[in-house]
ROBAVO-307883 format. One record per residue (C-alpha): residue number from 0; residue in three letters; chain; x, y, z. Coordinates in steps of 0.25 Angstrom, whole numbers, plus 5000, padded with zeros to 4 digits. Layout:
BEGIN
<r><pos>NUM</pos><code>ala</code><unit>A</unit><u>X</u><v>Y</v><w>Z</w></r>
...
This chain:
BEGIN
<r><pos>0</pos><code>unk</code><unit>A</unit><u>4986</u><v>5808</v><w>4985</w></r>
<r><pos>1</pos><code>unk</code><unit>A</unit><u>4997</u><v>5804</v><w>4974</w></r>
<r><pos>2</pos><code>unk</code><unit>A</unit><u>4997</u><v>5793</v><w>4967</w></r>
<r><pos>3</pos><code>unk</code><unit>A</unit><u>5011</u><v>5790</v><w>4965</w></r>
<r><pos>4</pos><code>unk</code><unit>A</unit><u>5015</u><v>5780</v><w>4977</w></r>
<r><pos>5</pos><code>unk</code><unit>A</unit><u>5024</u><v>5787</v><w>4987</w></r>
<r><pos>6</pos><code>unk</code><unit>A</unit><u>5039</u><v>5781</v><w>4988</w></r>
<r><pos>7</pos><code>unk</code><unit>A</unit><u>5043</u><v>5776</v><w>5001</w></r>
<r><pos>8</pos><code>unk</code><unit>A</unit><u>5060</u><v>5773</v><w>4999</w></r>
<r><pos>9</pos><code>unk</code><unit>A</unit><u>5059</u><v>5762</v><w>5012</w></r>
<r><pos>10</pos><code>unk</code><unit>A</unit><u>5074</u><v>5760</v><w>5018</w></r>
<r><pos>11</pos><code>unk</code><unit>A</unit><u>5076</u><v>5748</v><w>5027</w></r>
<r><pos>12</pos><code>unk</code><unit>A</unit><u>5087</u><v>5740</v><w>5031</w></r>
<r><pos>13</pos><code>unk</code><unit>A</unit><u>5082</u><v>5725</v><w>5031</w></r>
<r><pos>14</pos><code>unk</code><unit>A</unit><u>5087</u><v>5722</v><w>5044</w></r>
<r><pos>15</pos><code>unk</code><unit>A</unit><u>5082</u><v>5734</v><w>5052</w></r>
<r><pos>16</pos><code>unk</code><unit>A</unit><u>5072</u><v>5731</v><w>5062</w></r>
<r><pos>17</pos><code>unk</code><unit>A</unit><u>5063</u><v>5744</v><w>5059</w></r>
<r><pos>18</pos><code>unk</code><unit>A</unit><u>5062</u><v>5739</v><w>5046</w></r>
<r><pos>19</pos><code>unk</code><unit>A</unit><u>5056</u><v>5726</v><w>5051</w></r>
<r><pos>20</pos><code>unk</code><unit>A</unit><u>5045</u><v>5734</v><w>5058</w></r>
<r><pos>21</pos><code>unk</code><unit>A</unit><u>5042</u><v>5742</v><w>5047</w></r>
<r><pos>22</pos><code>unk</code><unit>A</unit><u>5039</u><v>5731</v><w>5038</w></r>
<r><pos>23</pos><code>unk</code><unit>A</unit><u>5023</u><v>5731</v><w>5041</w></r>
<r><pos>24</pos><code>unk</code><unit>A</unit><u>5023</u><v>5747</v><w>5041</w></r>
<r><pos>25</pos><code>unk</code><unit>A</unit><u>5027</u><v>5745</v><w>5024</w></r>
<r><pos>26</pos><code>unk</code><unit>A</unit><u>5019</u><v>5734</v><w>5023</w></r>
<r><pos>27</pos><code>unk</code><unit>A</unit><u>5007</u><v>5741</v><w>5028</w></r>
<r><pos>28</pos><code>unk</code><unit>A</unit><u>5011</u><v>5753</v><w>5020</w></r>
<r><pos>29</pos><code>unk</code><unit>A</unit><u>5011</u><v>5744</v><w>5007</w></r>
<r><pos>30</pos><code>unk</code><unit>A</unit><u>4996</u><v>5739</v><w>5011</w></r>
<r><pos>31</pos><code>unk</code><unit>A</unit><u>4991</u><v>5751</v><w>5016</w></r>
<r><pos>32</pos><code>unk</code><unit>A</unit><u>4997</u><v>5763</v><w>5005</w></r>
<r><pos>33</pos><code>unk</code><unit>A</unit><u>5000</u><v>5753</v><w>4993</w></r>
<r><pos>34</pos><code>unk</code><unit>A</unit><u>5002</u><v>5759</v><w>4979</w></r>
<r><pos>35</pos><code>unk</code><unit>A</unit><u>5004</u><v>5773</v><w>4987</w></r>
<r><pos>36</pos><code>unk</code><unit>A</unit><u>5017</u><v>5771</v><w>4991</w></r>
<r><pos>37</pos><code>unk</code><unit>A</unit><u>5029</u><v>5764</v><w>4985</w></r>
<r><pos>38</pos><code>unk</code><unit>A</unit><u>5040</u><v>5758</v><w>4995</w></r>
<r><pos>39</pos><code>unk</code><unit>A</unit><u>5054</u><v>5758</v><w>4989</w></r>
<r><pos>40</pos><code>unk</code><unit>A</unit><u>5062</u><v>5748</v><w>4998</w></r>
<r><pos>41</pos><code>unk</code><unit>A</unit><u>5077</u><v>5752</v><w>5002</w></r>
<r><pos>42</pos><code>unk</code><unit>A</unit><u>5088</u><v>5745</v><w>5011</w></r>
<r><pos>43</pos><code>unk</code><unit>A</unit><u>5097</u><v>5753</v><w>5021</w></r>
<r><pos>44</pos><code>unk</code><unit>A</unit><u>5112</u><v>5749</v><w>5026</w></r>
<r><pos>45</pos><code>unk</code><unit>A</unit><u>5108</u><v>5749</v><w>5039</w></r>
<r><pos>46</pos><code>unk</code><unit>A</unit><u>5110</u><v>5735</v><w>5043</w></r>
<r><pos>47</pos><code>unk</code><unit>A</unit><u>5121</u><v>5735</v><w>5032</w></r>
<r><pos>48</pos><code>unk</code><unit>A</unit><u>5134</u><v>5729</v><w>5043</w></r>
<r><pos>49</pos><code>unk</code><unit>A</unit><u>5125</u><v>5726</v><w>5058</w></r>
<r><pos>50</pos><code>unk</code><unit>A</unit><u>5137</u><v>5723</v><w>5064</w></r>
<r><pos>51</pos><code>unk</code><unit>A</unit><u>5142</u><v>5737</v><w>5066</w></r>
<r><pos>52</pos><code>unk</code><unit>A</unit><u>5129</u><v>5741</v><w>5065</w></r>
<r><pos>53</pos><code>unk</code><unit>A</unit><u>5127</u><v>5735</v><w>5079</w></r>
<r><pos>54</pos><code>unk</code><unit>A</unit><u>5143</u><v>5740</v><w>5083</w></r>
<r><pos>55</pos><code>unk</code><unit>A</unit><u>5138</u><v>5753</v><w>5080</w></r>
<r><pos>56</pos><code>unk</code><unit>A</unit><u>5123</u><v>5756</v><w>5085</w></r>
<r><pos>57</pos><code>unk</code><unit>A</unit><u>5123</u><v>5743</v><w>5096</w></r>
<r><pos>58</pos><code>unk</code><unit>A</unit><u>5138</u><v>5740</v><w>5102</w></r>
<r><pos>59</pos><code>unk</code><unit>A</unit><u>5131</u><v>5746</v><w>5115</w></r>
<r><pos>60</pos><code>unk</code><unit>A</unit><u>5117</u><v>5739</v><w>5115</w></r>
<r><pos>61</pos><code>unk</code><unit>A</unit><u>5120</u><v>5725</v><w>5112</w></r>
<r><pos>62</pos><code>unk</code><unit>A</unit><u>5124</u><v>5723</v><w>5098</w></r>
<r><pos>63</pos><code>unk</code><unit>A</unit><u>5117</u><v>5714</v><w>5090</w></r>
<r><pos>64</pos><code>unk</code><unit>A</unit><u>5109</u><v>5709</v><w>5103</w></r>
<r><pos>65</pos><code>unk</code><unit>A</unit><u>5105</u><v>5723</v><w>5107</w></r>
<r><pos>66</pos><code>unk</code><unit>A</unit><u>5099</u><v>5727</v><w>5092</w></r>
<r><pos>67</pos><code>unk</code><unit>A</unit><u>5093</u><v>5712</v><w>5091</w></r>
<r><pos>68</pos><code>unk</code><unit>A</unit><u>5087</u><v>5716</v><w>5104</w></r>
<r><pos>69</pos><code>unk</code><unit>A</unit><u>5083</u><v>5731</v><w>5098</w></r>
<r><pos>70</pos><code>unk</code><unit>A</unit><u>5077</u><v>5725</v><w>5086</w></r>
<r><pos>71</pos><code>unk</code><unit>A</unit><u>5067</u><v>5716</v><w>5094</w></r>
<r><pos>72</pos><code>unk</code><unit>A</unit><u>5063</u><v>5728</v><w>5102</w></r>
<r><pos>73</pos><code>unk</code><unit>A</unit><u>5061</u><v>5735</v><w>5091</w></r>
<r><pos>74</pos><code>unk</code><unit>A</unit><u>5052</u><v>5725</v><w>5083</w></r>
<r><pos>75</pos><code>unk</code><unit>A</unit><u>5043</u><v>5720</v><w>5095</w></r>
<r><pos>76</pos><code>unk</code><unit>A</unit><u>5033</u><v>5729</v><w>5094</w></r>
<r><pos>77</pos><code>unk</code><unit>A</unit><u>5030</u><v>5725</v><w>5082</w></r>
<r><pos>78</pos><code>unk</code><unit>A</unit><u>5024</u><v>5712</v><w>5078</w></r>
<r><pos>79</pos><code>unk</code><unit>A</unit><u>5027</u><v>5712</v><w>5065</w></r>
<r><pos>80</pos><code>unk</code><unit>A</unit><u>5040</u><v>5714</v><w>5065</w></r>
<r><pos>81</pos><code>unk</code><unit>A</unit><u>5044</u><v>5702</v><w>5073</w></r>
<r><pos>82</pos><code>unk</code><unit>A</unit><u>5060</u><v>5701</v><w>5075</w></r>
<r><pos>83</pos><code>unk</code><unit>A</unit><u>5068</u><v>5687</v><w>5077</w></r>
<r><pos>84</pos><code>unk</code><unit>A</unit><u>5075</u><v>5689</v><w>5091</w></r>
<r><pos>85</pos><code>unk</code><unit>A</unit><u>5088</u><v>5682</v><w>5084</w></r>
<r><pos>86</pos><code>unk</code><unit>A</unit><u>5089</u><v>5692</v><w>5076</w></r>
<r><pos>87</pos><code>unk</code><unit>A</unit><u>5102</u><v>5702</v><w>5078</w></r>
<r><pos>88</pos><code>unk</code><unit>A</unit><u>5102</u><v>5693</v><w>5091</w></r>
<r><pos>89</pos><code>unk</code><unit>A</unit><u>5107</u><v>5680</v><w>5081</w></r>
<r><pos>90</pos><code>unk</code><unit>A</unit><u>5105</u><v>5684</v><w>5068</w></r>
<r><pos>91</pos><code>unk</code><unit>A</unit><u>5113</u><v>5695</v><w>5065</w></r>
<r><pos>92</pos><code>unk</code><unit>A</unit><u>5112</u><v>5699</v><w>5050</w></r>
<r><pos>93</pos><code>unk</code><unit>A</unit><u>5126</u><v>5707</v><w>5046</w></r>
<r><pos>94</pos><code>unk</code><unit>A</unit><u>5119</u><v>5717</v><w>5036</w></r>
<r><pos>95</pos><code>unk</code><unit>A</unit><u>5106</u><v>5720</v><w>5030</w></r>
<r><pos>96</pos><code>unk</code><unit>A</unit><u>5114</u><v>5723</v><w>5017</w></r>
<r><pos>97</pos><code>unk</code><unit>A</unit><u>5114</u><v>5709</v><w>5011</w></r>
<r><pos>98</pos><code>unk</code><unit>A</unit><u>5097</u><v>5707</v><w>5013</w></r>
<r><pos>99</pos><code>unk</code><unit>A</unit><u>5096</u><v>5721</v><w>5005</w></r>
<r><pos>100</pos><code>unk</code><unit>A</unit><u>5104</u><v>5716</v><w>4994</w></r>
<r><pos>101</pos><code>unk</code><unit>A</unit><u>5096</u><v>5705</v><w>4993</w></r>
<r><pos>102</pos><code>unk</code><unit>A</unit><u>5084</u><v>5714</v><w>4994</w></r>
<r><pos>103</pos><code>unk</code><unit>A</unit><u>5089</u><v>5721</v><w>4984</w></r>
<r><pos>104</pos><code>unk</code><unit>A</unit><u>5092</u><v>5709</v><w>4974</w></r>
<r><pos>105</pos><code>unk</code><unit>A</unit><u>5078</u><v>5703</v><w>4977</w></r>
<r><pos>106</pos><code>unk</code><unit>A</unit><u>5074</u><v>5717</v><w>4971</w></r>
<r><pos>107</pos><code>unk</code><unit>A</unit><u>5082</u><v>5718</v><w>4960</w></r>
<r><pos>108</pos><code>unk</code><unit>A</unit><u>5078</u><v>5703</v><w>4955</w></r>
<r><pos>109</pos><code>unk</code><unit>A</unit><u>5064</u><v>5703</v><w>4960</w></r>
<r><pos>110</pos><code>unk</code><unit>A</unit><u>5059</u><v>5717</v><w>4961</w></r>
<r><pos>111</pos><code>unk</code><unit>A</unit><u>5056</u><v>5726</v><w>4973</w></r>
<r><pos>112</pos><code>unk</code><unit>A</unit><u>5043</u><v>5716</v><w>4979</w></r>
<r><pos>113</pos><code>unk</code><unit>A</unit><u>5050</u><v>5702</v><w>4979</w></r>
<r><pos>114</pos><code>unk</code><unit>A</unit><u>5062</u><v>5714</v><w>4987</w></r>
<r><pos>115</pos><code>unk</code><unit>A</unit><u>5053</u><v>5720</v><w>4998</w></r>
<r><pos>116</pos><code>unk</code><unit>A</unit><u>5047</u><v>5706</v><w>5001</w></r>
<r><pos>117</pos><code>unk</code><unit>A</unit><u>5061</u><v>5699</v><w>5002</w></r>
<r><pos>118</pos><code>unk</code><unit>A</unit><u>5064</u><v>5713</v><w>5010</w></r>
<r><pos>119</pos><code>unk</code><unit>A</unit><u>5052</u><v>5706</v><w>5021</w></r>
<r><pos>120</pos><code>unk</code><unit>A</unit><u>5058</u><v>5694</v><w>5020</w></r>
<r><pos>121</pos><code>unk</code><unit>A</unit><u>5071</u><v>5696</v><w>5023</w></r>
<r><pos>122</pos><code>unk</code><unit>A</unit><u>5065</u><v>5704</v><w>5037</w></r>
<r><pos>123</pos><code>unk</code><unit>A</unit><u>5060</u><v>5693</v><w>5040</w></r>
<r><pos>124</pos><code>unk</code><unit>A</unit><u>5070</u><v>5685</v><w>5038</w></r>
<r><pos>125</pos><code>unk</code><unit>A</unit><u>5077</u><v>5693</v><w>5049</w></r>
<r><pos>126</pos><code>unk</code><unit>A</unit><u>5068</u><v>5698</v><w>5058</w></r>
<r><pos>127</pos><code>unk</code><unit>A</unit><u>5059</u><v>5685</v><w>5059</w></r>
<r><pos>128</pos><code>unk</code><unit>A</unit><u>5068</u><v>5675</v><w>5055</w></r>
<r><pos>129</pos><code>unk</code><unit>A</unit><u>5082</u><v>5679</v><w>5059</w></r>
<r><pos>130</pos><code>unk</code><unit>A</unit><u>5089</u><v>5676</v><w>5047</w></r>
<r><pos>131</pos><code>unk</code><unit>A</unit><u>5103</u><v>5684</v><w>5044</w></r>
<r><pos>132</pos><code>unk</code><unit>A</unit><u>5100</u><v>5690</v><w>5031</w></r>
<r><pos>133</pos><code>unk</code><unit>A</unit><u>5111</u><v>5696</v><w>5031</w></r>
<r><pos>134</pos><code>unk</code><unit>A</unit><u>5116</u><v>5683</v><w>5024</w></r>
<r><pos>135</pos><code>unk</code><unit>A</unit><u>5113</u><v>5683</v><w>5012</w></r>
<r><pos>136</pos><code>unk</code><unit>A</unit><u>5113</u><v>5665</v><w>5013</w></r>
<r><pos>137</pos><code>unk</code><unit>A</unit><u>5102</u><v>5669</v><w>5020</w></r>
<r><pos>138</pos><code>unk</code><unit>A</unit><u>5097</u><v>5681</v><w>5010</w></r>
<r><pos>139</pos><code>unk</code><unit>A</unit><u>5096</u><v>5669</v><w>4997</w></r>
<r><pos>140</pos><code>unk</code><unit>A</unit><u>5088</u><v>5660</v><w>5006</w></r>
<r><pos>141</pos><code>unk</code><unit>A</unit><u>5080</u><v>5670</v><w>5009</w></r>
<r><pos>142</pos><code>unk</code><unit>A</unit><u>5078</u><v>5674</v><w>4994</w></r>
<r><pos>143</pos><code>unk</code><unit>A</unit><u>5076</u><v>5660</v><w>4989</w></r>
<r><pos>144</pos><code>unk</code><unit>A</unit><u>5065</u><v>5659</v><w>5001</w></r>
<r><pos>145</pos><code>unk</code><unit>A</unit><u>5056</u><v>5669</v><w>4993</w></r>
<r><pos>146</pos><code>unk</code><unit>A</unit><u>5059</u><v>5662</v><w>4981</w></r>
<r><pos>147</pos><code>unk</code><unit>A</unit><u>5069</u><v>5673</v><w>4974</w></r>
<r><pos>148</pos><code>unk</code><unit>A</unit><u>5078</u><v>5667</v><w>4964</w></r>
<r><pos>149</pos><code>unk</code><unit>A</unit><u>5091</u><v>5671</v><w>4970</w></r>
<r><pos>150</pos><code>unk</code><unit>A</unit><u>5098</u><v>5673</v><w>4954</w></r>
<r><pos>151</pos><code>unk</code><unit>A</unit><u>5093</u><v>5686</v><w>4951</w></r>
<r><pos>152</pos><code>unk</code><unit>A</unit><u>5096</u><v>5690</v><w>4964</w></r>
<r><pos>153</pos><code>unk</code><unit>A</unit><u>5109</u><v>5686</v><w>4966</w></r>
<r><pos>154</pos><code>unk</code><unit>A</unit><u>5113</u><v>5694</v><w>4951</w></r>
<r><pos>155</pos><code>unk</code><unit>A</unit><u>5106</u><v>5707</v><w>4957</w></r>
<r><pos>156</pos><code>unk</code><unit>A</unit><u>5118</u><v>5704</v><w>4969</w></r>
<r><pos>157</pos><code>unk</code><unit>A</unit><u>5129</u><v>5700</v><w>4962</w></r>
<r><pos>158</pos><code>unk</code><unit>A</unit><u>5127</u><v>5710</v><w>4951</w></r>
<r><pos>159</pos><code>unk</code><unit>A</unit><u>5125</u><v>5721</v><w>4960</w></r>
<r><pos>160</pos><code>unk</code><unit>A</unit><u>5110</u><v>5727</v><w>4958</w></r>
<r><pos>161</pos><code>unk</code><unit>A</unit><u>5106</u><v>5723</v><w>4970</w></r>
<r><pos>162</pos><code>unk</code><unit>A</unit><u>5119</u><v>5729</v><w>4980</w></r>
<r><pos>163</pos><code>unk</code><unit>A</unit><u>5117</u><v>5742</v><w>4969</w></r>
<r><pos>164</pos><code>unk</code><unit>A</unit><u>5103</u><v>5744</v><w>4974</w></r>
<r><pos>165</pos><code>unk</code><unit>A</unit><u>5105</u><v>5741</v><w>4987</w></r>
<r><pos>166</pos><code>unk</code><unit>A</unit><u>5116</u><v>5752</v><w>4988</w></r>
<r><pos>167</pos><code>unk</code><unit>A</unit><u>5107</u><v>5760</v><w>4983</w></r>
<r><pos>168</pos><code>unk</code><unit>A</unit><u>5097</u><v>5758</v><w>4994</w></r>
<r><pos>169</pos><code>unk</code><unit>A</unit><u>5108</u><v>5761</v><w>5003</w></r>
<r><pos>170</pos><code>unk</code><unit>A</unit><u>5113</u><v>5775</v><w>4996</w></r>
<r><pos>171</pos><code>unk</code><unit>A</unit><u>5099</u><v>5779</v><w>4994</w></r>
<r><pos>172</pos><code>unk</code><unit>A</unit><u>5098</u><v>5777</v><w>5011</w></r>
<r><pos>173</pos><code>unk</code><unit>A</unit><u>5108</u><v>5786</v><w>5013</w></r>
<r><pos>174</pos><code>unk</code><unit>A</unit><u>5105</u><v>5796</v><w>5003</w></r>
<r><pos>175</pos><code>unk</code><unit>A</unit><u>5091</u><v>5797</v><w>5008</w></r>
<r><pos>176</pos><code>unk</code><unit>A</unit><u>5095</u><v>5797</v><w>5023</w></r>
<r><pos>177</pos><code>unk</code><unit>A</unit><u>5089</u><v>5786</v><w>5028</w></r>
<r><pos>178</pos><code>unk</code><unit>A</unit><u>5091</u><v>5785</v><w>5043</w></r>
<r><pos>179</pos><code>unk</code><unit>A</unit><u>5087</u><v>5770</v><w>5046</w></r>
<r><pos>180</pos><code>unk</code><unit>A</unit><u>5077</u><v>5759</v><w>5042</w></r>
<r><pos>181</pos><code>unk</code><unit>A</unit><u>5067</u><v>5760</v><w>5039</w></r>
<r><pos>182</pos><code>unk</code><unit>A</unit><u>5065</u><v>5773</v><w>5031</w></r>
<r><pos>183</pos><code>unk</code><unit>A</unit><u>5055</u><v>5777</v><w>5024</w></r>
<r><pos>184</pos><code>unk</code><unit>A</unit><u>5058</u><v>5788</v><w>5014</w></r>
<r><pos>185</pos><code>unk</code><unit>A</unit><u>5047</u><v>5795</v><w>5006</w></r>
<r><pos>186</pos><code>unk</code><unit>A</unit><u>5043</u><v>5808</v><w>4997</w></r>
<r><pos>187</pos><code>unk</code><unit>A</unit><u>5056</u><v>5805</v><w>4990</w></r>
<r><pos>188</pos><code>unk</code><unit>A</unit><u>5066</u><v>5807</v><w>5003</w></r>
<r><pos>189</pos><code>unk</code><unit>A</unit><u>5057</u><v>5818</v><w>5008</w></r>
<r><pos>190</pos><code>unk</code><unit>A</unit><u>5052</u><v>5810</v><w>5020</w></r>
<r><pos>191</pos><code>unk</code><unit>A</unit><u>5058</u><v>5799</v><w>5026</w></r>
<r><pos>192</pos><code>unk</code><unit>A</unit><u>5052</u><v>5789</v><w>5039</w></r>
<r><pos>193</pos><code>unk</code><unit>A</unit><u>5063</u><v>5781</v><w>5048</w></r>
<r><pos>194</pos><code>unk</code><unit>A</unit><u>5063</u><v>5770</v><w>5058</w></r>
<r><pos>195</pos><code>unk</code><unit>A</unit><u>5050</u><v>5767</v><w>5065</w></r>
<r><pos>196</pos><code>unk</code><unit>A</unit><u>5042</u><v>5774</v><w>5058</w></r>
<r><pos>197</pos><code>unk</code><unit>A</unit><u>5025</u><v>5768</v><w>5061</w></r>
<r><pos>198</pos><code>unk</code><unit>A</unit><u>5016</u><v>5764</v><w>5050</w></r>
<r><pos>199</pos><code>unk</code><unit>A</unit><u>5007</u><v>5776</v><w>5053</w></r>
<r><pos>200</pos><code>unk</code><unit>A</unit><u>5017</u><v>5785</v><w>5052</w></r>
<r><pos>201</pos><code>unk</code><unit>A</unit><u>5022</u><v>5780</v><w>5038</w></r>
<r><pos>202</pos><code>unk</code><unit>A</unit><u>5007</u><v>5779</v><w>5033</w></r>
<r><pos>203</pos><code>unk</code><unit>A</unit><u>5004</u><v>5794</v><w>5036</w></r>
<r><pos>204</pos><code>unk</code><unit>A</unit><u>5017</u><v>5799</v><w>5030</w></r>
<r><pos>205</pos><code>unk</code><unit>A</unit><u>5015</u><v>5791</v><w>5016</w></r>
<r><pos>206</pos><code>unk</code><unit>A</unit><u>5001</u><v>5795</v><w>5016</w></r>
<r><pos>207</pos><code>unk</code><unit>A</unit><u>5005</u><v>5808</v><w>5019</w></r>
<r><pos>208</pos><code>unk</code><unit>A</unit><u>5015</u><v>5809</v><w>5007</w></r>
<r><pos>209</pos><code>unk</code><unit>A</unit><u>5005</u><v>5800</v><w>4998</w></r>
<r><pos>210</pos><code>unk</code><unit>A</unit><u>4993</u><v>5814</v><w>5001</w></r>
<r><pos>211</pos><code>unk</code><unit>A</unit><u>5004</u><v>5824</v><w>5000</w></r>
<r><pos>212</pos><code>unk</code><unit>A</unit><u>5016</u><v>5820</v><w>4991</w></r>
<r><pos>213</pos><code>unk</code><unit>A</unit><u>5026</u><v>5830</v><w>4995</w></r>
<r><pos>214</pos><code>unk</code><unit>A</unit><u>5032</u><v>5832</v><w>4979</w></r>
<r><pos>215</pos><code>unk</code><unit>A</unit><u>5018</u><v>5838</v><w>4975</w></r>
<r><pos>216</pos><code>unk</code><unit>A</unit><u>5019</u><v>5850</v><w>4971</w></r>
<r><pos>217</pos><code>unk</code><unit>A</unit><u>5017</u><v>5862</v><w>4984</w></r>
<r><pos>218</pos><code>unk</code><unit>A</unit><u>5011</u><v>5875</v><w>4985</w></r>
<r><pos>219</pos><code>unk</code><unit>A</unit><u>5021</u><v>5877</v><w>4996</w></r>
């Protein structure tokens, strides 16, 4: 078994449900496999403009009622994923692009960490709490309730580091072909898990990759 941890490039849109659910799979990866794996966090524009996202995919099922009432389905099975039934019902965030720039400022001025943990907290924020973060009044309330001194934030934004890396997040999507969140892209591109993927499932592919690194050397 190599040494070298194995890159996971995980791509989610902060808003997506799925994501939500997958929350305890990577937290249990992180207990479970530690220093052999290394998770690389990214953001997709899938979320990037809900409302024609719900012209286009839920016109015919109900709008922003019919996915609120998708999104509950979805998450019931799973206990720790719980879901706030005002959510897309009343609260009804316009884009998941302004929580990812501040993702990515947090990063940028606090380093990847405090970014993944602000990352929970803003899931929560929705999911549990149903707060619109997609306003960003809401965002610097949430950053000043962990405690983050907003200045070196806010120069990451207003300079543009943090919409550059974010862009990038959203190139490197598309340039890898990722379908959805979330996506799990490992082996550098060579295999890629989407969706639902179970924990089990997961485990057994990155210890499969962790015995047998497929850029070793072949006899094939």
């Amino acid at each position: 078994m190599s040494n070298t941890p194995l890159i996971i490039d995980y791509y989610t849109d902060i808003l997506c449900v799925w994501a939500w659910i997958a929350q305890r799979r990577i937290d249990e990866l992180n207990v479970q496999l530690g220093s052999k794996i290394e998770l690389y966090y990214h953001y997709i524009d899938l979320f990037g403009d809900t409302e024609t996202r719900m012209r286009n995919q839920w016109v015919d099922k109900g709008m922003y009622d019919g996915f609120g009432d998708h999104v509950a389905h979805a998450a019931a099975p799973f206990e720790t994923a719980p879901v706030n039934p005002d959510i897309w019902h009343k609260v009804r965030p316009t884009t998941s692009a302004n929580a990812h720039l501040v993702i990515k400022a947090v990063e940028l001025a606090y380093g990847t960490d405090e970014a993944v943990a602000f990352a929970l907290v803003l899931r929560k924020a929705f999911f549990v709490e149903a707060q619109d973060i997609s306003n960003l009044k809401v965002l610097c309330g949430l950053v000043k309730q962990q405690g983050l001194d907003d200045k070196p934030i806010n120069e990451v934004i207003n300079k543009g580091s943090a919409i550059a890396e974010l862009m990038g997040d959203y190139q490197r999507a598309k340039q890898q072909g990722i379908k959805g969140s979330p996506s799990y892209v490992m082996d550098k591109g060579r295999q890629t898990l989407y969706g639902n993927v179970g924990y089990r499932v997961l485990h057994a592919n990155i210890e499969e990759l962790l015995k047998n690194p497929m850029d070793e050397a072949s006899w094939c």
